[in-house]
DRENPA-3360 file (N, C-alpha, C; in nm, 2 decimals, always signed):
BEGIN
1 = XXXXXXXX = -13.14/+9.28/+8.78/-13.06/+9.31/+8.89/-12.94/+9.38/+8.85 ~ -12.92/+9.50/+8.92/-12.80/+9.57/+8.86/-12.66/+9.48/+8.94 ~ -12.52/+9.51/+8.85/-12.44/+9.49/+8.93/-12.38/+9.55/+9.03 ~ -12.28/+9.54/+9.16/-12.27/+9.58/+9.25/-12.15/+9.66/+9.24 ~ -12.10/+9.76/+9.25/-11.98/+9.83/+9.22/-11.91/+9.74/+9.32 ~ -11.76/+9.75/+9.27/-11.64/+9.67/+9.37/-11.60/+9.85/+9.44 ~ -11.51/+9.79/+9.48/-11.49/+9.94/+9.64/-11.40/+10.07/+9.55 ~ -11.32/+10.01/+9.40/-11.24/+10.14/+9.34/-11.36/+10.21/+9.24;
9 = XXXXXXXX = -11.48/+10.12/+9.20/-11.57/+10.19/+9.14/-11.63/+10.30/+9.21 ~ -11.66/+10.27/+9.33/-11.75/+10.30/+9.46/-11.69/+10.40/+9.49 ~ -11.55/+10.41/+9.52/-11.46/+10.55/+9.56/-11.48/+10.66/+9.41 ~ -11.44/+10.60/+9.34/-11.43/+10.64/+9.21/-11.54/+10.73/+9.16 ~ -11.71/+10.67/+9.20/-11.80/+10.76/+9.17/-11.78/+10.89/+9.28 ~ -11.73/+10.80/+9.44/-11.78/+10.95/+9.50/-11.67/+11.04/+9.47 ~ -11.58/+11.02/+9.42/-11.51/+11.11/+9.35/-11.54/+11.22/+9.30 ~ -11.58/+11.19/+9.14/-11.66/+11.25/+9.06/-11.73/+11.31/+9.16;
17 = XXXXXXXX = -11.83/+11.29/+9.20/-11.90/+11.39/+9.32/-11.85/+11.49/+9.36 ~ -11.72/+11.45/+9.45/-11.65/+11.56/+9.51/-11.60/+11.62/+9.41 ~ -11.57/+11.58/+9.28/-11.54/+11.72/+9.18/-11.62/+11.81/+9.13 ~ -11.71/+11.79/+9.17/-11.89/+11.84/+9.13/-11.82/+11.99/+9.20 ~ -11.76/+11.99/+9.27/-11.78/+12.12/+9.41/-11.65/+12.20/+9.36 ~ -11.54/+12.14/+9.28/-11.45/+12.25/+9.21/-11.47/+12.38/+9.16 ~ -11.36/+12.47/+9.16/-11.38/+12.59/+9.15/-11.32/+12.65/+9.07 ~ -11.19/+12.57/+8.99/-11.15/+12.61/+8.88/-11.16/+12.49/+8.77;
25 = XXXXXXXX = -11.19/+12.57/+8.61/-11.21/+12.48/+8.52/-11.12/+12.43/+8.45 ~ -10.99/+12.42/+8.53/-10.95/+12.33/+8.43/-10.83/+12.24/+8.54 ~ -10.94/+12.13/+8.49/-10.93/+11.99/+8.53/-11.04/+11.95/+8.60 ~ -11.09/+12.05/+8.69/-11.22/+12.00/+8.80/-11.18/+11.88/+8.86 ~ -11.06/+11.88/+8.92/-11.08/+11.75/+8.99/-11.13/+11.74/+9.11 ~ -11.14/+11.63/+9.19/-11.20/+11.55/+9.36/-11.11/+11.45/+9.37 ~ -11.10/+11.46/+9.52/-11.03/+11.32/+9.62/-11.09/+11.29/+9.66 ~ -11.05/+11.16/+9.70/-11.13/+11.13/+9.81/-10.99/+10.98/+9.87;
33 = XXXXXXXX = -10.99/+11.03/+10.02/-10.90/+10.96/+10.09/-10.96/+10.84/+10.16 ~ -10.91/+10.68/+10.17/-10.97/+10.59/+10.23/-10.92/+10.51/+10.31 ~ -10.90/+10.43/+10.40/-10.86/+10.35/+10.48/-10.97/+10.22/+10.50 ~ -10.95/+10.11/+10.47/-11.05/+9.99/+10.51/-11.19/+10.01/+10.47 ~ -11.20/+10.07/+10.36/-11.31/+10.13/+10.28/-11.39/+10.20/+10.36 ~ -11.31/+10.27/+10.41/-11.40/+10.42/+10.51/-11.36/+10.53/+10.44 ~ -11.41/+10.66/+10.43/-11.34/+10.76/+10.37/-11.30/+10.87/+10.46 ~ -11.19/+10.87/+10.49/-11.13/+10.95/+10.60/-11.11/+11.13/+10.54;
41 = XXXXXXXX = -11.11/+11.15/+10.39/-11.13/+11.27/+10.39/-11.16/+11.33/+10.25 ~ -11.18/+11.42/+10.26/-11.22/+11.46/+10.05/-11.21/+11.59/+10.05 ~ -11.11/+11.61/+9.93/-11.08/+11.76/+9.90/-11.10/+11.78/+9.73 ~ -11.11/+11.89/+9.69/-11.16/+11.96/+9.50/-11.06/+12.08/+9.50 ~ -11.00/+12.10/+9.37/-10.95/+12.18/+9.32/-11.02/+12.32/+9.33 ~ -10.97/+12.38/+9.46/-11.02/+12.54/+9.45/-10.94/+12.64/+9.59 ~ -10.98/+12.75/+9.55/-10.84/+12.88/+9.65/-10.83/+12.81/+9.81 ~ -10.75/+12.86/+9.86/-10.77/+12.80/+9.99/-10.89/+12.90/+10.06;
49 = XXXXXXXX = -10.93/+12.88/+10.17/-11.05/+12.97/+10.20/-11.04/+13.14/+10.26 ~ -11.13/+13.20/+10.19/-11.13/+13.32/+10.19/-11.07/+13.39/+10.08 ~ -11.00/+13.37/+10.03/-10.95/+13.39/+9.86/-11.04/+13.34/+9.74 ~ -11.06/+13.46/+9.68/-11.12/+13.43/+9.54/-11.07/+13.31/+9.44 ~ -11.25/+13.24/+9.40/-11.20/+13.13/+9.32/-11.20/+13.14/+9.15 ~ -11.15/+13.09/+9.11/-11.18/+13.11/+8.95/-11.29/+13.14/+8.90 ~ -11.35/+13.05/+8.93/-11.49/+13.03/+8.87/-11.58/+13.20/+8.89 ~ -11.53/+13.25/+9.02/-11.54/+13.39/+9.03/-11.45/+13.54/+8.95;
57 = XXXXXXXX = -11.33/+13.52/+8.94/-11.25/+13.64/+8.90/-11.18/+13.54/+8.81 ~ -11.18/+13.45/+8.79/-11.10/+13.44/+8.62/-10.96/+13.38/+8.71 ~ -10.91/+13.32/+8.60/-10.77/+13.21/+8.62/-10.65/+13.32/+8.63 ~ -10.57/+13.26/+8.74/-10.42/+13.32/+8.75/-10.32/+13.27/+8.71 ~ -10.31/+13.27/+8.56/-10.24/+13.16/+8.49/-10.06/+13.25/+8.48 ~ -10.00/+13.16/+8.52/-9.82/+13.17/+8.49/-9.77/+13.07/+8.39 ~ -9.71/+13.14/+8.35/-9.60/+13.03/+8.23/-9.48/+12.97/+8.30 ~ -9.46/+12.82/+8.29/-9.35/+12.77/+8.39/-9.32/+12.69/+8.31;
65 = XXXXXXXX = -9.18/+12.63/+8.37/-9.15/+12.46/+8.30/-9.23/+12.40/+8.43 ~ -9.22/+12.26/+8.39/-9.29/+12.16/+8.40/-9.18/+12.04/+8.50 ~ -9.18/+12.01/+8.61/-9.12/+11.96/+8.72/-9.06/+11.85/+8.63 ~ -8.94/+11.78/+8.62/-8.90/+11.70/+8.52/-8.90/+11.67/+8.40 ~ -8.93/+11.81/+8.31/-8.95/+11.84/+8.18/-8.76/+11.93/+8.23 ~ -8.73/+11.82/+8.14/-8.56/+11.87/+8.12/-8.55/+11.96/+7.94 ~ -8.67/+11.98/+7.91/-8.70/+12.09/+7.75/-8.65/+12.21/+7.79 ~ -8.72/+12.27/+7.92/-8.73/+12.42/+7.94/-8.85/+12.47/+7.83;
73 = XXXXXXXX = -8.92/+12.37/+7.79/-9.06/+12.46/+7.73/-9.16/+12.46/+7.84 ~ -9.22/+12.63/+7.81/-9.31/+12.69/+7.88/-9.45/+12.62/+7.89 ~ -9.51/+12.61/+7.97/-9.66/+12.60/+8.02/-9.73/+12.68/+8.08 ~ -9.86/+12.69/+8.06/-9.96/+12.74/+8.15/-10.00/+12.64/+8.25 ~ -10.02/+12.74/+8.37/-10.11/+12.68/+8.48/-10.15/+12.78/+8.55 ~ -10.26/+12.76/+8.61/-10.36/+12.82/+8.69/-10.28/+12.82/+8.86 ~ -10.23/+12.91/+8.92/-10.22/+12.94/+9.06/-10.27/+12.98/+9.16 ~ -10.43/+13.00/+9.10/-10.45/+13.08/+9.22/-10.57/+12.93/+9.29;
81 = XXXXXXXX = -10.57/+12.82/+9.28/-10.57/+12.67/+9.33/-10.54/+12.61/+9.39 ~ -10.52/+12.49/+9.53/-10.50/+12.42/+9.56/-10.57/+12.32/+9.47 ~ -10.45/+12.18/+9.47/-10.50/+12.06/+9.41/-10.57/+11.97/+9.49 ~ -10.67/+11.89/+9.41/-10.76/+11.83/+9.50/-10.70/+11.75/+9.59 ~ -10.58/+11.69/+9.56/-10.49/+11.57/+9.66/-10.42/+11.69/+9.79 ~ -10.40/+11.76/+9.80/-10.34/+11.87/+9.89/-10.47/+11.93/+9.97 ~ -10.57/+11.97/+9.90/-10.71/+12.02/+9.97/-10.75/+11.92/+10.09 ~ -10.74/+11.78/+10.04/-10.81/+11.67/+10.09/-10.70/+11.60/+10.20;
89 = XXXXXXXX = -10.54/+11.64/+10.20/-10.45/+11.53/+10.27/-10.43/+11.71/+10.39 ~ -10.46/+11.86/+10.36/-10.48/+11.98/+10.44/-10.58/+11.96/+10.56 ~ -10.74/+11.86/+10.46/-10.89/+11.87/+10.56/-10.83/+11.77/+10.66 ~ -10.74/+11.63/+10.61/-10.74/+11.52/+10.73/-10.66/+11.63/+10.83 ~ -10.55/+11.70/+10.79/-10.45/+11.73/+10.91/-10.52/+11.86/+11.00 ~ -10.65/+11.93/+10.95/-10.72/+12.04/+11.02/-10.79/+11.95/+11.11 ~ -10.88/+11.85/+11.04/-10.95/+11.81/+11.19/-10.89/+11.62/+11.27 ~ -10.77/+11.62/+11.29/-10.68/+11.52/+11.34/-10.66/+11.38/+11.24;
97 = XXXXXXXX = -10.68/+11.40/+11.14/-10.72/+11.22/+11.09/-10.59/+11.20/+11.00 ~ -10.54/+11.12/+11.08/-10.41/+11.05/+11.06/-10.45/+10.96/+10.87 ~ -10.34/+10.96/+10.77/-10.39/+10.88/+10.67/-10.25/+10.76/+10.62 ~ -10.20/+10.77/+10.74/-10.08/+10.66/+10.77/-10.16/+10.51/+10.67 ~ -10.12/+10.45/+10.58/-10.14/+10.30/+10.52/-10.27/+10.36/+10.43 ~ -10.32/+10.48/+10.38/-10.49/+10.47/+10.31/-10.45/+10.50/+10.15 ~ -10.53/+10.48/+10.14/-10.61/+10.51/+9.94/-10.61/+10.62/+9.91 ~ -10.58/+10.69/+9.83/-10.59/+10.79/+9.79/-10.66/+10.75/+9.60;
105 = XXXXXXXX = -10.80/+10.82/+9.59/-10.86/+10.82/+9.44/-10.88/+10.97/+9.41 ~ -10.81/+10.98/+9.26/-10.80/+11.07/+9.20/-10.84/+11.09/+9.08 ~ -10.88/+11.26/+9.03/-10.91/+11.24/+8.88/-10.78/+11.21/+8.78 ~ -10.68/+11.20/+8.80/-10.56/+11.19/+8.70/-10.45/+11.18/+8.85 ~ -10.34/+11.15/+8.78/-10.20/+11.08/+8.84/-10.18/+11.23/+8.88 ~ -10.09/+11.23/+9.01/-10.09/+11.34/+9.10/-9.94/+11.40/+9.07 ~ -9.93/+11.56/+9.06/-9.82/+11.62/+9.02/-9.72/+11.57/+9.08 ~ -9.62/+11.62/+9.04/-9.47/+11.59/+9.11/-9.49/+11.64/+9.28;
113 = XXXXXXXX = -9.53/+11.78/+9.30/-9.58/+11.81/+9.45/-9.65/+11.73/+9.51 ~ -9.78/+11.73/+9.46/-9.85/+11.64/+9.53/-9.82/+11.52/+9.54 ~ -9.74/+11.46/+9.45/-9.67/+11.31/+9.51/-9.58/+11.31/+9.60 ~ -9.49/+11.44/+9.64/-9.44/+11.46/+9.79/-9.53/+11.45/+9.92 ~ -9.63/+11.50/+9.86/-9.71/+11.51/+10.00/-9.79/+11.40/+10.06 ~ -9.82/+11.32/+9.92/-9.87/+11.20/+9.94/-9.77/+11.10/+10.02 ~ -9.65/+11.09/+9.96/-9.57/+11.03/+10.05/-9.53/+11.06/+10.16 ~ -9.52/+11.20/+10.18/-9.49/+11.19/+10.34/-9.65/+11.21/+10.44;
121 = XXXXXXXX = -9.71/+11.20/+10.38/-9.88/+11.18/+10.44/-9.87/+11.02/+10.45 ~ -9.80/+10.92/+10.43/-9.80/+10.81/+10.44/-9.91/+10.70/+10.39 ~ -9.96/+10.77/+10.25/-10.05/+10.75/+10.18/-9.97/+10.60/+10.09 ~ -10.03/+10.49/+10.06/-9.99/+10.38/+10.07/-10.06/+10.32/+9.88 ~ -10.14/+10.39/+9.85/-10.19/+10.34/+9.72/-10.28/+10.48/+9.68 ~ -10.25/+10.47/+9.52/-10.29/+10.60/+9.45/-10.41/+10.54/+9.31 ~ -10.55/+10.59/+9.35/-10.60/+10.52/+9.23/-10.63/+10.67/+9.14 ~ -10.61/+10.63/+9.01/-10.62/+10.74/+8.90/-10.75/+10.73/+8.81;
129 = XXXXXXXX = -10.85/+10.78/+8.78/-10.91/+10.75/+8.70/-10.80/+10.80/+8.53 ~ -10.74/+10.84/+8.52/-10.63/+10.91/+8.40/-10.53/+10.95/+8.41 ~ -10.44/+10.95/+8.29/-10.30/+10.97/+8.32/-10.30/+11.13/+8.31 ~ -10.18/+11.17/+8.38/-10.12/+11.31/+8.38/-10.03/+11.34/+8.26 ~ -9.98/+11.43/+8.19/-9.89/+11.44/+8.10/-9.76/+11.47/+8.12 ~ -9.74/+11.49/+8.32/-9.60/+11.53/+8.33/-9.58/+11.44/+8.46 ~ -9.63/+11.28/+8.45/-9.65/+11.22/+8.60/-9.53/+11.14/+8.58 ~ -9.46/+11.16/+8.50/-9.31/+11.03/+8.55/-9.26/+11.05/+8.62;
137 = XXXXXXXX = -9.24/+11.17/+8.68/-9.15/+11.18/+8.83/-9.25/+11.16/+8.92 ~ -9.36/+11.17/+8.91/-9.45/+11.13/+8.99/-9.44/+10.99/+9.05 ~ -9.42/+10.92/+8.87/-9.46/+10.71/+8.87/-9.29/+10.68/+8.96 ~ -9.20/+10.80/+8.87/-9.08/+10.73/+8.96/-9.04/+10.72/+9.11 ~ -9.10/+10.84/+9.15/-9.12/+10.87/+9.32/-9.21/+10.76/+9.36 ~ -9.32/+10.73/+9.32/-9.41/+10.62/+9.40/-9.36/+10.48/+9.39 ~ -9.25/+10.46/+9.30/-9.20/+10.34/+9.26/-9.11/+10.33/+9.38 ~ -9.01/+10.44/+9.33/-8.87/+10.46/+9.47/-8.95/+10.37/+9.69;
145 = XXXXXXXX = -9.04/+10.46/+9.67/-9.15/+10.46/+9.79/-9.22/+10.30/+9.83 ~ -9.26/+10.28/+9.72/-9.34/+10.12/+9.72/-9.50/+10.16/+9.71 ~ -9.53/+10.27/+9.68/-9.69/+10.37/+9.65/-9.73/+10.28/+9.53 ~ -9.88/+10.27/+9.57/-9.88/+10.15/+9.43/-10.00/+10.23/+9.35 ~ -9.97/+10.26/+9.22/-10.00/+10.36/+9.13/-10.10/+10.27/+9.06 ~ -10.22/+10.30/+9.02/-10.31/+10.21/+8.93/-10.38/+10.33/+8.88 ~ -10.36/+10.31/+8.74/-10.42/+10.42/+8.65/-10.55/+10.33/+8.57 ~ -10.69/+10.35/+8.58/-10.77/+10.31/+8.52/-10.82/+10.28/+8.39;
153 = XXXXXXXX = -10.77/+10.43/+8.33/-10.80/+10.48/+8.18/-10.67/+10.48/+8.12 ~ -10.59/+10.50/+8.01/-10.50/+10.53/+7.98/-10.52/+10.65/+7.92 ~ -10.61/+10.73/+7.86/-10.64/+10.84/+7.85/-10.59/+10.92/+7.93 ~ -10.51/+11.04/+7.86/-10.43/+11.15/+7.96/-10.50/+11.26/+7.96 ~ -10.52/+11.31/+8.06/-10.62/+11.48/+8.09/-10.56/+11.58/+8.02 ~ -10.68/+11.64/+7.92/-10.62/+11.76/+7.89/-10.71/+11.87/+7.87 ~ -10.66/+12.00/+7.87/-10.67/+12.11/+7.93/-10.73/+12.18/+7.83 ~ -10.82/+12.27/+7.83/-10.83/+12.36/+7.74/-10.74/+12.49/+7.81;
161 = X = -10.68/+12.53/+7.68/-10.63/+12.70/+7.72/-10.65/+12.82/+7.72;
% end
């Protein structure tokens, strides 16, 4: 008799799922939003619609600093993306679904943006399967808030360049 997944495993695989559908490679992540173990909505790393996706024309990569990297050293990142936490908290506000008190499961701890939006989406708990490498303003904003951050893996996502 197999065992029964508990409800962050359960989210957690359809996760992975919803990152199946990503459209840039680097990160491939999925969301998936919950309330009372319902899934009110699911979004993947890719263009918004009608814009070319990576996976089609190749990465729009810019060199930036890094939102609370007080270094001023440069990074790559890919722009021409929506993140899977922004895709998925965009789908609830397109077709009415309020995510006041829900779950939010992710492939890694959510940028410094997307932890704005999580917070004022009224999103109430953040599950990670992995750490981020620039999420302390992230952990410090969800702390400030009372967002209760649970990282699975301690393993931090990383990127090929």
């Amino acid at each position: 008799m197999s065992e029964r997944s508990n409800w962050d495993s359960y989210f957690m695989k359809i996760m992975k799922t919803v990152a199946s559908r990503a459209t840039c490679g680097r990160g491939r992540a999925g969301c998936v939003i919950v309330r009372n173990n319902h899934i009110l909505s699911t979004g993947y790393v890719g263009s918004p619609p009608g814009l070319a996706h990576c996976d089609e024309v190749g990465h729009l990569m810019i060199k930036s600093t890094e939102e609370g990297d007080s270094s001023g050293k440069l990074h790559d990142h890919c722009v021409r993306t929506i993140h899977a936490e922004q895709n998925a908290i965009v789908h609830a506000a397109r077709i009415g679904v309020a995510l006041e008190g829900a779950t939010l499961y992710v492939k890694m701890e959510p940028c410094s943006v997307c932890a704005r939006i999580i917070i004022a989406a009224g999103i109430k708990r953040v599950v990670c399967q992995k750490k981020y490498h620039t999420a302390g303003l992230t952990r410090e904003m969800f702390k400030q808030v009372g967002i209760q951050l649970d990282v699975l893996n301690d393993k931090e996502q990383e990127y090929e360049e």
